[in-house]
C-alpha positions as CSV (number, residue, x, y, z in Angstrom):
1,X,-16.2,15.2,9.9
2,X,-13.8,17.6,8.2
3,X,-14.1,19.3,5.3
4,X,-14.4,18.6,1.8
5,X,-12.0,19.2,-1.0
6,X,-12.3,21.2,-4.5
7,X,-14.3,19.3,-7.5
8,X,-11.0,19.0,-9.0
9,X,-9.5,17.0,-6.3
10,X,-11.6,14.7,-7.2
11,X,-9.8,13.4,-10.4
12,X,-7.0,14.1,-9.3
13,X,-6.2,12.0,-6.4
14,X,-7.2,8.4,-8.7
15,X,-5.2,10.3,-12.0
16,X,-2.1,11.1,-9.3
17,X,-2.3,7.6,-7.6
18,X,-2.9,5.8,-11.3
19,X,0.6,7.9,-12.3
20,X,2.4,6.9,-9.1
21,X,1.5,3.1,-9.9
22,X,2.3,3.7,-13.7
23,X,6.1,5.0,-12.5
24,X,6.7,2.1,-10.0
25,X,5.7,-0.6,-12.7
26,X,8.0,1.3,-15.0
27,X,11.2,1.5,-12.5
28,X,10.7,-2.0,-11.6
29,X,11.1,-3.0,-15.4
30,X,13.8,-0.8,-15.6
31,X,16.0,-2.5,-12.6
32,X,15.0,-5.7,-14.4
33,X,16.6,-5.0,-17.1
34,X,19.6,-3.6,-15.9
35,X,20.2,-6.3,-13.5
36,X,19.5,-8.7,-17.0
37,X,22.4,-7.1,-18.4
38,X,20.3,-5.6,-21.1
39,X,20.0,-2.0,-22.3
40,X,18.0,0.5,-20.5
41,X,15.9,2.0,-23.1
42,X,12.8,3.7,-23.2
43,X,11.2,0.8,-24.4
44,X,11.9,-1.3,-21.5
45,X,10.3,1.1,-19.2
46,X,6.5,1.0,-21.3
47,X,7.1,-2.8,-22.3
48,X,5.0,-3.8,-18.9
49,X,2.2,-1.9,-20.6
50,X,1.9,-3.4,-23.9
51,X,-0.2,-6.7,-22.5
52,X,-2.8,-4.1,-21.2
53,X,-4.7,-4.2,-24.2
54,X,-4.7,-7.8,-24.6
55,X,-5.4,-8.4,-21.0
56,X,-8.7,-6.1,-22.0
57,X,-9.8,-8.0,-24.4
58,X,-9.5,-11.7,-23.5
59,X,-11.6,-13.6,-22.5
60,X,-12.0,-14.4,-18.8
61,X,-11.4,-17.7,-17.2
62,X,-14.3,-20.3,-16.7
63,X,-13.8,-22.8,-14.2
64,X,-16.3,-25.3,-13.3
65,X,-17.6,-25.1,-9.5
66,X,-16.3,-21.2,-10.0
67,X,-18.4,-18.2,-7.4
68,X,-18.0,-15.8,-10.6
69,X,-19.7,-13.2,-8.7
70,X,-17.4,-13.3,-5.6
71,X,-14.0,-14.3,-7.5
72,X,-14.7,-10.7,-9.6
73,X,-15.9,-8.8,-6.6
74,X,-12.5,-9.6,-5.3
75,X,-10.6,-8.5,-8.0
76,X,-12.3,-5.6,-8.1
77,X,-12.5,-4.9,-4.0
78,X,-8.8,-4.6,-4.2
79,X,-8.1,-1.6,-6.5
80,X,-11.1,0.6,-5.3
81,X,-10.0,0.3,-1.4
82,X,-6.8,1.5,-3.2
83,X,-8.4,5.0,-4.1
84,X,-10.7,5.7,-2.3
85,X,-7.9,5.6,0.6
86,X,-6.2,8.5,-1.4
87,X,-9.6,10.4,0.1
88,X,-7.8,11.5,3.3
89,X,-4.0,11.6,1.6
90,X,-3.1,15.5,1.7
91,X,-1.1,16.6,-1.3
92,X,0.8,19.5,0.1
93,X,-2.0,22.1,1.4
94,X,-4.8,20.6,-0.9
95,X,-6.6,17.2,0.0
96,X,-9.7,15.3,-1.3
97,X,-11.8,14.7,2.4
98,X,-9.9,16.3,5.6
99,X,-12.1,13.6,7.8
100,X,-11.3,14.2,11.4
101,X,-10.7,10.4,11.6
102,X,-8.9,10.3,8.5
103,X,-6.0,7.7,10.0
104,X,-8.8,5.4,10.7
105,X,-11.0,5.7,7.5
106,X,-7.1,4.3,5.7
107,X,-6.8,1.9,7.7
108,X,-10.3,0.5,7.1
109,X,-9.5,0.5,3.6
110,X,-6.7,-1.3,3.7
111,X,-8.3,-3.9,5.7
112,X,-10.9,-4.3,3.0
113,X,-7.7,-5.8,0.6
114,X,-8.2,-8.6,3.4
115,X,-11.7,-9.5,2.1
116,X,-10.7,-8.6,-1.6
117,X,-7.6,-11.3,-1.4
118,X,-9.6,-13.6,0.1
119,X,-12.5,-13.7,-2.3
120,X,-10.3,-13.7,-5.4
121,X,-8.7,-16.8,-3.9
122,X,-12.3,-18.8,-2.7
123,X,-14.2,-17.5,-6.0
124,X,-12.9,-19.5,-8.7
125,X,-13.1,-23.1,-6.5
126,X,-9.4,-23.8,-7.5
127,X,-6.6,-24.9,-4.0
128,X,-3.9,-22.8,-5.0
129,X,-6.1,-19.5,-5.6
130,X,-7.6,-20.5,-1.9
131,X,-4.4,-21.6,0.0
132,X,-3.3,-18.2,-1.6
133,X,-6.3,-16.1,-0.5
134,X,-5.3,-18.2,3.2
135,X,-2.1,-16.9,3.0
136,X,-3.0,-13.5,2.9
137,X,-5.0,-13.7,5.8
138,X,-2.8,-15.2,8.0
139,X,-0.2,-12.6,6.8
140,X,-2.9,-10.2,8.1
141,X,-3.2,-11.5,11.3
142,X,1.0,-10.9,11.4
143,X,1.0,-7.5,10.0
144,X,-1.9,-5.5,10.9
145,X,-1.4,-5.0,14.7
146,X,1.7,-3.9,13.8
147,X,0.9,-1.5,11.5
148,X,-2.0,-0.1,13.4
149,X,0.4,0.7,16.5
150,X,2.5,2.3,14.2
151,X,-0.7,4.7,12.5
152,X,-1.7,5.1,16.6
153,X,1.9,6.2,17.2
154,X,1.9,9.2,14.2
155,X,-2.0,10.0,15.8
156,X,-1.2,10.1,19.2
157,X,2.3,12.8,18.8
158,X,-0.9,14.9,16.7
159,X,-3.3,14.2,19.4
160,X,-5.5,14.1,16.0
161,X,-6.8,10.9,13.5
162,X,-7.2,13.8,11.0
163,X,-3.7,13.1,8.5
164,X,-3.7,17.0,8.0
165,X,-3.0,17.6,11.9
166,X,-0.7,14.9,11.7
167,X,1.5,16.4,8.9
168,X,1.1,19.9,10.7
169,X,2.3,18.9,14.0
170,X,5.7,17.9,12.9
171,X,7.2,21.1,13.2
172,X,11.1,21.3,12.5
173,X,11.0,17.6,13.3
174,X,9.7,14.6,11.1
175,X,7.9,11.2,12.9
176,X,10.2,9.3,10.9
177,X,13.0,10.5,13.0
178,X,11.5,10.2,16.5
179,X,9.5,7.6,15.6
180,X,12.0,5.2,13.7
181,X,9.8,2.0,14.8
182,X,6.8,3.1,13.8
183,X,8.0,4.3,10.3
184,X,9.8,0.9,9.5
185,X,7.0,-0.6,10.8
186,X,4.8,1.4,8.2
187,X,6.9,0.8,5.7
188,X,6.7,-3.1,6.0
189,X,2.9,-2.9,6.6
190,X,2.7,-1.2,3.0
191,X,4.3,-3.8,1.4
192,X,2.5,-6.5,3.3
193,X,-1.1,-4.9,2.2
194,X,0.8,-4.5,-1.6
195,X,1.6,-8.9,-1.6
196,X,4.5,-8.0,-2.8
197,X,8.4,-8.6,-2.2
198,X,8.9,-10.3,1.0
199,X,5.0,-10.8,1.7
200,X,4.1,-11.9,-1.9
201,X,3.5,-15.0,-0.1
202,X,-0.3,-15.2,-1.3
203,X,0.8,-15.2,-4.9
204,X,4.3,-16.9,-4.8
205,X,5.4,-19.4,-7.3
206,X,5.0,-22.5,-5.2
207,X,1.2,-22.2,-5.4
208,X,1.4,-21.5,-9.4
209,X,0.6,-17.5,-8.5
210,X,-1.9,-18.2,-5.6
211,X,-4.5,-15.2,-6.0
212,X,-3.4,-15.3,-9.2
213,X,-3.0,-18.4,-10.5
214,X,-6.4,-18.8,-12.0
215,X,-7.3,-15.6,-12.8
216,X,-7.1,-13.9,-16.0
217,X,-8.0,-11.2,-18.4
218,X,-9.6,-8.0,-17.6
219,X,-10.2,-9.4,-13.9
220,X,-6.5,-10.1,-13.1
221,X,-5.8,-6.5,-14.9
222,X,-7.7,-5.1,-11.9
223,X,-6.0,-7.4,-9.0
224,X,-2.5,-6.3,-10.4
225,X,-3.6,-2.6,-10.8
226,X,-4.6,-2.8,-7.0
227,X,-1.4,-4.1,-6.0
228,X,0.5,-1.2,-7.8
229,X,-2.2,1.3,-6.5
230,X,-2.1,0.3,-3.2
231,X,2.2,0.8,-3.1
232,X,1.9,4.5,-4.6
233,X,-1.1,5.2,-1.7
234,X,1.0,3.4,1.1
235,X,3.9,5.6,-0.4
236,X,1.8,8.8,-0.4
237,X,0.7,8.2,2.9
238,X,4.2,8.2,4.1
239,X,4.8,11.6,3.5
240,X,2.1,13.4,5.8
241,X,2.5,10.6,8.6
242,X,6.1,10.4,9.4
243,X,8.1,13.6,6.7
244,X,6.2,16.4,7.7
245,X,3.8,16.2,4.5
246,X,4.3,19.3,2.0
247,X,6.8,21.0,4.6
248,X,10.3,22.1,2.9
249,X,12.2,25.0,2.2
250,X,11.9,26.6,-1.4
251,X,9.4,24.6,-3.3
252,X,5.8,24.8,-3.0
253,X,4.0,22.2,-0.9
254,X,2.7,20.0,-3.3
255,X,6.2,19.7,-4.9
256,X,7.5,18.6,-1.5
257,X,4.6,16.5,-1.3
258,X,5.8,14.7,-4.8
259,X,9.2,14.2,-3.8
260,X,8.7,12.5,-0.6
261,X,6.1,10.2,-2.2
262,X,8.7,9.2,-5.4
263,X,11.4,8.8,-2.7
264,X,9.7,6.7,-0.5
265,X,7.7,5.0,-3.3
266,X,11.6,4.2,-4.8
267,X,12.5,3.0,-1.3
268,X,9.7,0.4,-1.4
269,X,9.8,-0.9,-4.8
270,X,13.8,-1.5,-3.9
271,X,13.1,-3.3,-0.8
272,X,10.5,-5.4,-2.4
273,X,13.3,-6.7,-4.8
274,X,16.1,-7.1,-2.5
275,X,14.4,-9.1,0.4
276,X,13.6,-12.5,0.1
277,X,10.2,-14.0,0.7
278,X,9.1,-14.7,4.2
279,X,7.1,-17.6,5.2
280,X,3.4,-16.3,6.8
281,X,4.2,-18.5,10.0
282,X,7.6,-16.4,10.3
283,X,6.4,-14.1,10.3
284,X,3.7,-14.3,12.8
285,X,6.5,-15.3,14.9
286,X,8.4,-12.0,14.2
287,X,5.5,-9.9,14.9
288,X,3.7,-11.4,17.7
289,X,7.3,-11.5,19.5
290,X,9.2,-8.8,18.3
291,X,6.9,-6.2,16.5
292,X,4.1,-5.9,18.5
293,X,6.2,-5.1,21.8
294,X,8.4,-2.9,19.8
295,X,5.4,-0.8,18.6
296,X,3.8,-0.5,21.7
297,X,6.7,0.9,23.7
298,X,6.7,3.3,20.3
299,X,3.3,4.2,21.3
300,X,4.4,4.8,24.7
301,X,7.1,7.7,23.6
302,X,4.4,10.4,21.9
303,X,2.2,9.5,24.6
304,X,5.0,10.5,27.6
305,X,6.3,13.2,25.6
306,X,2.7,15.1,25.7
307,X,2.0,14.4,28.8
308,X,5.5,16.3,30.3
309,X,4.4,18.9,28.1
């Protein structure tokens, strides 16, 4: 196991990944409104924010036939996986839990959004919330093989699971740029594990919201906070595994750190507006034909280039 942070880094990483969240609710308000034709203001930007309060202090939903304990468990599942992956996330020089399997301990969290989507959809006995909790895992089965070949790939040029190595071992040369697959790839998984954009599929309209159909006050609070939490992390996460982490010229390392997250955290909430929604069964069909191959042979490039080395 690796070694463990400062106290402080213990706030922090939740406070930095709550901020992250905060700004990619706020820039997605703003391109709504500009794209509405209305004015930007600064209004527009904190108007998401304004039903928190209410959202606190409703009432939650009672359904008859309703697994309260699971449905709730779900909700909550969601945004904790969220943080507690920022464990293993360095900021520039400085991170919470340098585990030496620190790739895999993400990953796991991640996964647990599986079991957190799913019981939010089976807890409150409604079909849309379960066809929605469904879709998710059959999304799953499309996008995490994918996305795990993609983590191998970034592991495998470090010959290290531990994310510090990883950012370390990109010397003079990013992941992202030698590894193109694996950081699209990446980049699609985050949104995939966020339900949102193109694989808000569990949640879409055509099920009345899916996850979130039946779910309400303080409870779908925390099942939209996770999805927010878990972009920023997947965002963060890009910057040590495929842009060299804190490395840059001038600034300090955390700075670098802060710029490549925003900039990759931007990249993602514009993606997630611009392309359309794609069917789970799709895209099964695009990974289990297309992706998985791609990331394999991916895989294959680290793995040649340190063995001729």
């Amino acid at each position: 196991m690796g070694e463990p942070g400062a106290w402080w880094t213990l706030l922090a990483a939740p406070a930095m990944l709550l901020a992250l969240a905060v700004l990619a609710v706020a820039f997605t308000a703003v391109l709504d409104a500009r794209d509405a034709g209305r004015p930007v203001t600064v209004a527009v930007a904190v108007r998401p924010f304004t039903g928190v309060p209410r959202a606190v202090l409703a009432q939650p939903r009672r359904l008859p036939g309703a697994d309260v304990l699971l449905w709730r468990a779900g909700a909550v599942l969601v945004p904790v996986a969220a943080v507690l992956s920022t464990l293993v996330i360095p900021f520039g020089d400085t991170v919470l839990a340098d585990l030496s399997v620190g790739v895999v301990w993400f990953n796991a969290m991640e996964v647990l959004t599986w079991a957190g989507l799913w019981l939010a959809g089976w807890g409150p006995d409604a079909a849309f919330s379960l066809v929605g909790g469904y879709r998710f895992l059959a999304q799953g089965l499309a996008y995490e093989l994918p996305l795990m070949f993609a983590l191998i790939s970034t592991a495998t040029g470090a010959q290290s699971l531990r994310v510090t190595d990883i950012a370390a071992a990109q010397h003079g040369l990013w992941y992202a740029v030698w590894m193109p697959v694996a950081f699209v790839v990446y980049l699609a998984g985050v949104l995939a594990f966020s339900f949102t954009g193109p694989f808000g599929y569990p949640a879409g309209r055509d099920l009345a919201g899916g996850v979130l159909g039946e779910i309400g006050g303080v409870d779908r609070l925390l099942l939209q906070a996770g999805r927010w939490l878990w972009l920023a992390a997947g965002a963060a996460m890009a910057a040590p595994l495929f842009l060299g982490g804190g490395a840059g010229p001038v600034l300090p390392d955390w700075a670098w750190s802060l710029v490549k997250t925003l900039l990759v955290l931007a990249v993602l909430v514009l993606a997630a507006r611009r392309l359309p929604m794609i069917r789970a069964d799709r895209y099964v069909e695009l990974a289990w034909v297309v992706l998985i191959p791609l990331t394999i042979v991916q895989v294959l490039v680290p793995a040649l280039v340190n063995l001729n080395r």
